[in-house]
C-alpha positions, 0 to 999 in steps of 0.5 A: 440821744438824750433828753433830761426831767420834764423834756418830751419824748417822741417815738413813733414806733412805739411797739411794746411800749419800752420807750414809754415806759422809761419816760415814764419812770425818767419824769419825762413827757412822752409821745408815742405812735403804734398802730397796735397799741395794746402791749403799749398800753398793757405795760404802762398799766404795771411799771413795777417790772421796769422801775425793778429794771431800770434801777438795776441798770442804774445802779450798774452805770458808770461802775468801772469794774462791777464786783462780779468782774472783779470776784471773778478775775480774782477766781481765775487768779488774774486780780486788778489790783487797787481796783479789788479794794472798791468795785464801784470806782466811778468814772465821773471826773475820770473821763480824760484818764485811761487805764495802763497796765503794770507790769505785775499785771495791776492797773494806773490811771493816767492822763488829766 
């Protein structure tokens, strides 16, 4: 599911509160419903460890190959190739190409 700014959110098991939190940090609406809302509302009072999170998460998102990948590949003597050059290829506009492998074990986009 998604939604996108200024949409709303409901989750009637709120539980600790993490869908909260993430509307909360992703400039949605929310609305939620737990019958012990206490951790919710304890959480929702200091964001500062989710924002930590969600920005770590985001700026892993959409990474081909992540640089711990690629630094260990390259440790274990089993490099991709062109892809060591830029850990942070994006897939945006990539979503119809594939990898196929090399014989000398690099990798090729294909496809549109």
């Amino acid at each position: 599911m998604a939604s996108d700014p200024g949409d709303t959110v409901l989750d009637p098991f709120g539980g600790t509160g993490t869908t909260f939190a993430a509307a909360e940090l992703l400039g949605r609406h929310w609305v939620g419903i737990d019958l012990h809302a206490a951790e919710a509302i304890a959480r929702l009072t200091n964001l500062k460890g989710d924002k930590e999170l969600l920005s770590k998460i985001q700026s892993g998102k959409n990474v081909l190959f992540t640089k711990e990948a690629l630094e260990k590949r390259t440790e274990n003597k089993r490099p991709l190739g062109k892809f060591n050059a830029d850990y942070s290829v994006k897939m945006s506009g990539l979503a119809r190409k594939r990898l196929e492998p090399n014989r000398d074990e690099s990798f090729e986009l294909t496809g549109e």
